[in-house]
C-alpha positions in Angstrom: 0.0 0.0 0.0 1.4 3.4 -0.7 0.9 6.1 2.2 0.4 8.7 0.6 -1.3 11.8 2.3 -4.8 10.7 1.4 -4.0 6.9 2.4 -2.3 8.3 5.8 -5.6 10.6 6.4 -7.6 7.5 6.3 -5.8 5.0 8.2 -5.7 7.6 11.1 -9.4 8.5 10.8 -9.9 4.9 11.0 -8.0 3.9 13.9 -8.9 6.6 16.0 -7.6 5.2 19.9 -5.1 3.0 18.8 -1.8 3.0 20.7 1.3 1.5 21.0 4.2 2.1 23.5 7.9 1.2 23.4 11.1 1.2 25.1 14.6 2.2 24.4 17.2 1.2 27.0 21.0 1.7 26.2 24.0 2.5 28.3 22.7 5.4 30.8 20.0 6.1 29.0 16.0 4.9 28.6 13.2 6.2 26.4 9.8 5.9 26.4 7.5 6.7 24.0 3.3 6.5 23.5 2.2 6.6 20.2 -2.0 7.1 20.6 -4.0 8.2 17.0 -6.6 11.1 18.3 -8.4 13.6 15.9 -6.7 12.5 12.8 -3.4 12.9 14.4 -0.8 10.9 15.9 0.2 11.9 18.8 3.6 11.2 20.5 4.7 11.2 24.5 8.5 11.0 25.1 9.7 10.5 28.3 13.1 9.1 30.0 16.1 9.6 31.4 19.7 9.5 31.2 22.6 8.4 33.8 22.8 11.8 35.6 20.7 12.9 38.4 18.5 15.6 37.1 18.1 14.5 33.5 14.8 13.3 33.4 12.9 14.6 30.6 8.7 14.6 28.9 7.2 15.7 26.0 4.3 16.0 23.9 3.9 17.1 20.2 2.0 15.8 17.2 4.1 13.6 14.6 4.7 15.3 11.2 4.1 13.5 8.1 7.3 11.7 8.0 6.7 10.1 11.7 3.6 9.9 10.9 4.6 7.6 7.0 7.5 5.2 9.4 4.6 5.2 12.4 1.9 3.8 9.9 4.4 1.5 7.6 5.9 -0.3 11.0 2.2 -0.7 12.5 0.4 -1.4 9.4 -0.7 -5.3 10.2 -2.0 -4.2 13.4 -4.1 -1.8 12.2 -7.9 -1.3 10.2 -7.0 -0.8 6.9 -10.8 -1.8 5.4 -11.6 -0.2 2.1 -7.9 1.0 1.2 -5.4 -0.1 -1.5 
């Protein structure tokens, strides 16, 4: 299926709730991140922290179209793709 701006419009109107979360861990360092499709949007929660005391860190932001494209092309088995090519 090719994502393009249409297709990606679709999928995320169609899966509106779905979420996945993941984990990073590496030396002194750990990542999370929620990835939750609301209003035709992906939205994205980063949080984590490194090795030193007072680096903990959080944020928030809506994917752009790129994150959006890798977001939909890694999940796409898991998610409603009725009606698309």
């Amino acid at each position: 299926m090719r994502l393009t701006r249409k297709v990606i419009q679709e999928l995320l109107n169609q899966n509106e709730g779905f979420e996945r979360n993941t984990k990073f861990s590496g030396r002194n360092f750990t990542e999370y991140r929620r990835y939750r499709i609301t209003g035709g949007e992906l939205h994205i929660r980063v949080s984590g922290k490194t090795s030193w005391a007072d680096s903990r860190f959080s944020d928030n932001y809506v994917a752009s179209v790129d994150q959006t494209r890798r977001f939909l092309r890694e999940y796409l088995e898991e998610l409603n793709t009725d009606g698309l090519q």
